[in-house]
N, C-alpha and C positions, 0 to 999 in steps of 0.2 A: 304599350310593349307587353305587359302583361296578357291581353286576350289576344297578343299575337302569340304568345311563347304557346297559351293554352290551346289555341287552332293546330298551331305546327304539332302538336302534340295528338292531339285527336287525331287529325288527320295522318301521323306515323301509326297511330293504333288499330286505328281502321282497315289500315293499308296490309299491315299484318297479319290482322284478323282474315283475310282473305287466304292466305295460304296455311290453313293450320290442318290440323291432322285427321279430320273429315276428308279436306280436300287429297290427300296422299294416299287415304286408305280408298276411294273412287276411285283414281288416277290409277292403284296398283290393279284394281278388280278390273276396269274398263281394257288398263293392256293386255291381262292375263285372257282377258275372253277375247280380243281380239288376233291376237296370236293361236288360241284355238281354234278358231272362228275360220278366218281367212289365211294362216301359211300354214295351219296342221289341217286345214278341213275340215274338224272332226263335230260334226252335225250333232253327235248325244255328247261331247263332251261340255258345249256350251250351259246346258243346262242348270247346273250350279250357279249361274253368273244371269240367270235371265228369269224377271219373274213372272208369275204366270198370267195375268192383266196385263203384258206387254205391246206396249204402242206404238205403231210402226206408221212412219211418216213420209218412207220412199213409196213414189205412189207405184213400184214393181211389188212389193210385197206386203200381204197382207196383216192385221195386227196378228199378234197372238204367238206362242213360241212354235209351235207345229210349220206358220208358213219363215218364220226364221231357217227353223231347220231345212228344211225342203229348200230352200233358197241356197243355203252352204251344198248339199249333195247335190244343188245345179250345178253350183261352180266345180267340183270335185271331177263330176262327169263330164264338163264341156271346157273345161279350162285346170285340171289336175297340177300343172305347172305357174299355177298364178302364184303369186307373192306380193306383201306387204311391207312395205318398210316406212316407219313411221317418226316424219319429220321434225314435229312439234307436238307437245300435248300441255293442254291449259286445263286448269280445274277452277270452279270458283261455285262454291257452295255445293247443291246438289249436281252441277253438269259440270262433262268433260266435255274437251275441242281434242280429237286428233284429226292431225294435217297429215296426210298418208298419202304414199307414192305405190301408187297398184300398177301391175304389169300382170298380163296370163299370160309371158311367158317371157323369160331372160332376154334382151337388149332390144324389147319394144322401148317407145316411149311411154305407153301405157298412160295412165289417167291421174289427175289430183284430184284427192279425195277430202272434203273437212266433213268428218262426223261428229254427232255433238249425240250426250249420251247424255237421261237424266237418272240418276242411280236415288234409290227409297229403299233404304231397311236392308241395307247390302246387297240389293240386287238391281240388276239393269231394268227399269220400268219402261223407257221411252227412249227412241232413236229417232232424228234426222239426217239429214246427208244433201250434200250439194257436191257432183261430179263431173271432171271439165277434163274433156282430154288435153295431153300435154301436145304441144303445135311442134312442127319440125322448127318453125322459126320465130321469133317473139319480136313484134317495136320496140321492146326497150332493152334486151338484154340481158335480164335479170333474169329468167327460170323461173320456173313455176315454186320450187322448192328453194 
């Protein structure tokens, strides 16, 4: 009974351990550039939030913050009415999940989005993405969000 009470215990510790205030202070930085980023646009404002050996994983854009930026003043110029509304966001240690619902432009369906962001030393070091447009109709019913 005893190395059960001690397991149940560990394992509450553990459990906690996972969302602590590492994880909150990513979470806030990851949203804050992503609201920059994709529904203000704003290409130089990211920079604060990205650091400079940044690793880029979409295989559309290159590493580095240069092809980051170039990438936002795509979207600015070919889609200026795009937006992000962000579903879910998970933190755990150094990386963030947001689960994002992107549209270029108001009452498309537009795309789900999950990016995973790996943050060092208060800044964004590394991005992946996996992107799946949302279907007119789904087998189960459930929505993408």
């Amino acid at each position: 009974m005893k190395k059960l009470l001690i397991t149940m215990i560990l394992g509450l510790l553990a459990a906690t351990a996972m969302a602590g205030p590492k994880e909150e202070k990513n979470k806030t930085l990851v949203l804050k550039f992503y609201d920059i980023a994709f529904n203000k646009l704003d290409a130089e404002g990211v920079l604060p939030f990205i650091a400079k050996d940044y690793i880029q994983h979409n295989p559309e854009v290159a590493n580095g913050v240069q092809p980051l930026q170039d990438f936002i003043r795509y979207i600015k110029a070919n889609s200026p009415n795009s937006r992000t509304v962000i579903k879910r966001v998970i933190a755990e240690g150094d990386l963030v999940m947001l689960h994002v619902h992107s549209q270029d432009k108001a009452g498309e369906r537009g795309v789900a989005i999950v990016d995973i962001f790996r943050v060092k030393n208060g800044k964004i070091i590394e991005h992946w993405d996996v992107i799946q447009a949302v279907p007119e109709k789904d087998a189960n019913g459930n929505g993408m969000f």
